[in-house]
C-alpha positions as CSV (number, residue, x, y, z in Angstrom):
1,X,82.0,87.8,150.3
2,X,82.5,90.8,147.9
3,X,81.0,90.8,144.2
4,X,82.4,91.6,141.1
5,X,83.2,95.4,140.7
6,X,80.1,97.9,140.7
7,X,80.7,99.5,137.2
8,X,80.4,103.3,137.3
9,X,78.1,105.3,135.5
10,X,79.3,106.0,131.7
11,X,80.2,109.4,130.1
12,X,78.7,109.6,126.8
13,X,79.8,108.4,124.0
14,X,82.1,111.4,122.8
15,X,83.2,111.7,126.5
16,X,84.2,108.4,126.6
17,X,86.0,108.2,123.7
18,X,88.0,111.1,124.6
19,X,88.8,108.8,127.2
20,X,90.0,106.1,125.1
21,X,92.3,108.2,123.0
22,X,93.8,109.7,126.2
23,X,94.9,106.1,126.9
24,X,95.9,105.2,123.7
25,X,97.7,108.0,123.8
26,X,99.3,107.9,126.7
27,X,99.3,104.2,127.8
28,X,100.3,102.7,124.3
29,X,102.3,105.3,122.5
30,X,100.3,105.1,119.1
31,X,101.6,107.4,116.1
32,X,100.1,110.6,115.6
33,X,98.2,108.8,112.3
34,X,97.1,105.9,113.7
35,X,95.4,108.2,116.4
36,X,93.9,110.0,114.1
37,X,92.7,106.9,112.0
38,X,90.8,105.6,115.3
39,X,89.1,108.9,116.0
40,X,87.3,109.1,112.9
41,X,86.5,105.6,113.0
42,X,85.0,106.2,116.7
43,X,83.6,109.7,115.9
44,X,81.5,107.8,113.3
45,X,80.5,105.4,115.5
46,X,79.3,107.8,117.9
47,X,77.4,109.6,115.3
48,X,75.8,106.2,114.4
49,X,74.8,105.3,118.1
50,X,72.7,108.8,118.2
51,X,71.0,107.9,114.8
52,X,70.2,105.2,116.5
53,X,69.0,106.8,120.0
54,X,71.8,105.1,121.9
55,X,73.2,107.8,124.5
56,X,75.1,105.4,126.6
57,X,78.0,103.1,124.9
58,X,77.8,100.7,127.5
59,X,74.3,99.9,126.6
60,X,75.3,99.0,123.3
61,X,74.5,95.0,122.5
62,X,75.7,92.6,119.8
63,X,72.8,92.8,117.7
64,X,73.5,96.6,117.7
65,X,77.4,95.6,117.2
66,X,76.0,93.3,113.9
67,X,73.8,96.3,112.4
68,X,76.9,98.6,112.6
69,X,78.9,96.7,111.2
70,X,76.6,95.8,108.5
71,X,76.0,99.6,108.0
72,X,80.1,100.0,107.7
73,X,79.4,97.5,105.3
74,X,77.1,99.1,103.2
75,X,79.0,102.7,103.8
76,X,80.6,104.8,101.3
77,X,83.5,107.7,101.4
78,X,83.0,111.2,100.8
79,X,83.5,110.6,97.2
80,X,81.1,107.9,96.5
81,X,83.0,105.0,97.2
82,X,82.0,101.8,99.2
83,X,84.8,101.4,101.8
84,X,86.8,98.7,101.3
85,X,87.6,95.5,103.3
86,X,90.5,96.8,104.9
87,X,88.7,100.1,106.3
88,X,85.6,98.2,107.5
89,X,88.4,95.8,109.1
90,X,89.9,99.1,110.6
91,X,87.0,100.6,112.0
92,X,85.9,97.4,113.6
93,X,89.0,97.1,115.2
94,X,88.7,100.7,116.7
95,X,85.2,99.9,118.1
96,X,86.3,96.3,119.9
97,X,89.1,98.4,121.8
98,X,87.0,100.9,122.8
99,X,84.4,98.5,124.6
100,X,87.5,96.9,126.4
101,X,88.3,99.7,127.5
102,X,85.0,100.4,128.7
103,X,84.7,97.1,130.8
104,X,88.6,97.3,131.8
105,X,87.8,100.6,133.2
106,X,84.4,99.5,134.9
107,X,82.2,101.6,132.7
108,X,80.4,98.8,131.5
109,X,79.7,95.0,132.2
110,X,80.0,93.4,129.3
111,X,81.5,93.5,125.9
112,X,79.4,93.2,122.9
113,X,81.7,92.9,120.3
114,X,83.7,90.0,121.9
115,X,81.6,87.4,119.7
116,X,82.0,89.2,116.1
117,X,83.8,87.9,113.6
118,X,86.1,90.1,111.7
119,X,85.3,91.0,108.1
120,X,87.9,88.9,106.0
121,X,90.3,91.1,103.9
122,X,91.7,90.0,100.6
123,X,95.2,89.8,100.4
124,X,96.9,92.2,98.6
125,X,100.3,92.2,97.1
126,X,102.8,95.4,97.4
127,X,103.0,96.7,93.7
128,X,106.8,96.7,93.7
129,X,108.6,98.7,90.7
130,X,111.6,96.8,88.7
131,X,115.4,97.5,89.6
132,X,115.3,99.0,86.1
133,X,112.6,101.0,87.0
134,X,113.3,102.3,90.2
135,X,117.1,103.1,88.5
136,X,114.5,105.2,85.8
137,X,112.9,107.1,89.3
138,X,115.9,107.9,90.6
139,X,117.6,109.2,87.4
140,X,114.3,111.6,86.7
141,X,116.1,114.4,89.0
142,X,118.4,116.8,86.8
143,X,119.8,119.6,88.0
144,X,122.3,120.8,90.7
145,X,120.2,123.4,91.8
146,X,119.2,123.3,96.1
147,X,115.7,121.4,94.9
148,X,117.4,119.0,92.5
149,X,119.7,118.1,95.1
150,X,117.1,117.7,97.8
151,X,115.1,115.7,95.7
152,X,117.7,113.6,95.0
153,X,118.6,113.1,98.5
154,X,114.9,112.0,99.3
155,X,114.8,109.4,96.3
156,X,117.7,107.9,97.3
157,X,116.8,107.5,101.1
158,X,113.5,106.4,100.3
159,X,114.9,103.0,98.2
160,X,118.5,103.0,100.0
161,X,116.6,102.7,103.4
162,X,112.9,101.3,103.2
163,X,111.7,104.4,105.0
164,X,108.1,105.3,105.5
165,X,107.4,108.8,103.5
166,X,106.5,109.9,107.4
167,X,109.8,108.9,108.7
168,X,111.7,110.0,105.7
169,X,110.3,113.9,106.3
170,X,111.0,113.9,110.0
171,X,114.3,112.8,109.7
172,X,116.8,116.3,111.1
173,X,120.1,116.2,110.0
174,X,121.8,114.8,113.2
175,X,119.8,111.2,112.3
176,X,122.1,110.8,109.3
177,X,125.7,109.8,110.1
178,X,127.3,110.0,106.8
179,X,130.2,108.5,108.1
180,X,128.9,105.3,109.5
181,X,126.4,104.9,106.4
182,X,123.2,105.1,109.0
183,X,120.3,106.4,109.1
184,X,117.9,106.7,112.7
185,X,114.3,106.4,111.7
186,X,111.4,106.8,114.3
187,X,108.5,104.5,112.9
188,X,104.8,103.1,114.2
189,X,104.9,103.6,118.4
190,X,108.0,105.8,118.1
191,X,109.9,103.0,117.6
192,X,113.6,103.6,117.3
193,X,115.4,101.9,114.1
194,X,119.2,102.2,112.8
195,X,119.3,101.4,108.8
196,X,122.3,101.3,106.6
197,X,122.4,103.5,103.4
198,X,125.0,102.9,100.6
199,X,127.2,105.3,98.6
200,X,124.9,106.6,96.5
201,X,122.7,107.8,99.0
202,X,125.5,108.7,101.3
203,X,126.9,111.4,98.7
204,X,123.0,112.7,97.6
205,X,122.5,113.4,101.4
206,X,126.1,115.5,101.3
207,X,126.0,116.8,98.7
208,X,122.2,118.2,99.6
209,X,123.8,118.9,103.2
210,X,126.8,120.9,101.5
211,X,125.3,122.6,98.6
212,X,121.1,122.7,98.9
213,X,120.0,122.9,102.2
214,X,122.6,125.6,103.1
215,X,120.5,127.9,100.4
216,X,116.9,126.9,101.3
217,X,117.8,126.7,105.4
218,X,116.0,129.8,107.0
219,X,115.9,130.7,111.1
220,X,112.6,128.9,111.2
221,X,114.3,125.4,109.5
222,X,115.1,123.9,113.2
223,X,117.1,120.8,112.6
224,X,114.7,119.4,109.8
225,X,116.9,117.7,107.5
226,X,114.5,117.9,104.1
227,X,113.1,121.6,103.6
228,X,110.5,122.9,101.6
229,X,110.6,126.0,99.4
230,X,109.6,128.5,102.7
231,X,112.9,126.7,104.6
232,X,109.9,124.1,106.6
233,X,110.4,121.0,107.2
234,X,109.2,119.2,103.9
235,X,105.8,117.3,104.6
236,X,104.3,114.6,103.5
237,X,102.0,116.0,100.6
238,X,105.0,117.6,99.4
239,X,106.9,114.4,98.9
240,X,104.7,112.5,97.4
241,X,104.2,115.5,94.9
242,X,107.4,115.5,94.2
243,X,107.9,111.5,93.6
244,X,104.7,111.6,91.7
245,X,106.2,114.7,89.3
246,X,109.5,112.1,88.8
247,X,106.9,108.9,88.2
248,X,105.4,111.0,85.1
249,X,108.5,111.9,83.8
250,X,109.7,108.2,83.2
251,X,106.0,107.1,82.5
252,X,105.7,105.4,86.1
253,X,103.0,107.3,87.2
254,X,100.4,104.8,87.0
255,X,102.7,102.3,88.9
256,X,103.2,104.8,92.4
257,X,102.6,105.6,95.3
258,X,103.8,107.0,98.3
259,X,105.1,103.6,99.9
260,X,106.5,102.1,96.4
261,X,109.8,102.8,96.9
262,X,109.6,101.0,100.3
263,X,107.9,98.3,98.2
264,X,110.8,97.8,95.9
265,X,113.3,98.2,99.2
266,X,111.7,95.1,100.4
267,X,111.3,92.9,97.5
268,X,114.2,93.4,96.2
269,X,116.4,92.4,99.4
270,X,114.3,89.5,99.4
271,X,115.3,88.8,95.7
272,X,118.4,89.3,96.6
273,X,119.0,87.0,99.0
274,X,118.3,88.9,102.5
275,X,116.6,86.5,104.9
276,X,113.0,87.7,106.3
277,X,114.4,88.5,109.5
278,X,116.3,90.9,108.6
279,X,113.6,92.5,106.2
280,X,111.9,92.4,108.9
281,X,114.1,95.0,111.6
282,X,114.9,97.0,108.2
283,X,111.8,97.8,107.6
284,X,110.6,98.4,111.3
285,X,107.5,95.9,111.4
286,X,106.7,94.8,114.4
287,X,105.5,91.0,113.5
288,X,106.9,89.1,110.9
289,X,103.6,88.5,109.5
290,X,103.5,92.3,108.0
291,X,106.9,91.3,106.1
292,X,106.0,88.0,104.8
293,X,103.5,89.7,102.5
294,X,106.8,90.4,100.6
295,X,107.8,86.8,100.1
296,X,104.2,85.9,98.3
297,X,105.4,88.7,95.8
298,X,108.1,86.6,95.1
299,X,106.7,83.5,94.8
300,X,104.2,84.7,92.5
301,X,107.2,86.3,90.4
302,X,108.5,82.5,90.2
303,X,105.1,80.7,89.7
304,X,104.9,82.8,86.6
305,X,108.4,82.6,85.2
306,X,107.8,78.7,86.2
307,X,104.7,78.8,83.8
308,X,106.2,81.0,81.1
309,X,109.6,78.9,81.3
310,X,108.8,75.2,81.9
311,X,107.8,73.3,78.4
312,X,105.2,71.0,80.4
313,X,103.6,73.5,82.9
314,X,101.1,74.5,80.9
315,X,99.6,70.6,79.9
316,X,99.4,69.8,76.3
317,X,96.6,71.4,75.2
């Protein structure tokens, strides 16, 4: 009778989680961001295993498991900050997977994080702007100059679509059919999405397709569809520089960031009528849980016009 399978000796910890990205990598697909979220969440980890004169991951226990996370805890950024819920959340997440992967892949016995809880994050609302206000956002952009047309285009695909700011900058121009009112955005995983745009976005993108891009386009431009300045594809920083510049001009600048406009896509439909569902395939989110976030924001919205409306809601005195 054979026993359970010998496990093998262990690379050290950086080793093996070079490893574990490989896999993620290659075996699950994860985004370029995400990726990079878990290696610095693992790199610290590793750096707190050699504080601690750990050389081996798979000799890591759950008491050690419970003083990390109580150090992640207790951590703060590079700026001073103690990390919040969410990022301790995160980072124990990263850990938990890499110890699977460890005992799936024989390099250790046992898993020591399969018995710890998870911290508990508060629930936090998206900070959705106002119809009225988004309408202010989008009219900030004057001009018919090549950036004042691009920048319109963005704006307008950002609300008329729900995009991510990632998905919105690598967009080229063949994922637009102006025609058909589509957009083709690649989200979380490289997953594949079709969303409809109307006709104001439809004739921002031609009109930056016709009369902007043509000027800023250089041989180095590829199909991007958004382009900086230098004819590159426009990044990230620079979009939310450039939605932040509009936010101060209509005194929203307090009230953004770089997902609001997908906020306000979201809450809106659902305000609108849209069922979650759809919401849901719009946006791109794999569960339904990540969408019904939205529907709280709601609620909330008619708890207080409940309280502010109703003559008995607040008691009699």
């Amino acid at each position: 009778m054979t026993g359970p399978p010998a496990v093998t000796a262990a690379p050290r910890p950086v080793a093996a989680i070079g490893r574990y990205l490989d896999h993620l990598t290659v075996e699950r697909g994860l985004a370029a961001n995400t990726l990079a979220a878990y290696r610095r969440d693992l790199d610290r980890y590793a750096r707190w295993l050699a504080e601690a004169g750990v050389t081996d991951p798979a000799a890591a226990d759950e008491d050690l498991l419970v003083a990390y996370l109580g150090a992640l805890r207790a951590g703060r950024t590079a700026s001073g900050q103690p990390y919040r819920a969410s990022s301790v959340a995160r980072g124990l997440a990263a850990v938990r997977g890499f110890h699977r992967f460890l005992v799936r892949e024989r390099l250790a016995g046992s898993d020591p994080s399969r018995q710890l809880g998870s911290p508990k994050i508060p629930s936090t609302l998206p900070k959705a702007l106002t119809v009225e206000e988004v309408e202010a956002l989008l009219g900030a952009v004057a001009g018919d100059g090549p950036r004042a047309l691009r920048d319109r285009a963005l704006l307008e695909v950002l609300y008329a679509a729900g995009l991510r700011v990632s998905e919105a900058t690598a967009l080229d121009v063949d994922d637009v059919d102006l025609e058909e009112g589509l957009v083709r955005a690649f989200g979380k995983g490289s997953r594949e999405r079709l969303v409809p745009i109307g006709r104001t976005a439809r004739a921002a993108v031609a009109a930056w397709l016709e009369r902007g891009r043509p000027a800023l386009a250089r041989p180095r431009s590829g199909p991007a569809l958004l382009l900086n300045a230098r004819g590159e594809r426009l990044s990230r920083q620079g979009c939310w520089k450039l939605l932040r510049a509009y936010a101060e001009r209509v005194g929203l600048a307090d009230r953004v960031s770089p997902h609001v406009l997908r906020h306000s896509f979201a809450t809106h439909l659902l305000a609108g009528g849209a069922d979650i569902r759809s919401v849901q395939e719009l946006l791109g989110h794999a569960s339904l849980a990540t969408t019904q976030v939205y529907t709280r924001l709601g609620h909330e919205r008619l708890l207080e016009v409940y309280l502010l409306a109703h003559p008995r809601a607040r008691g009699a005195g």
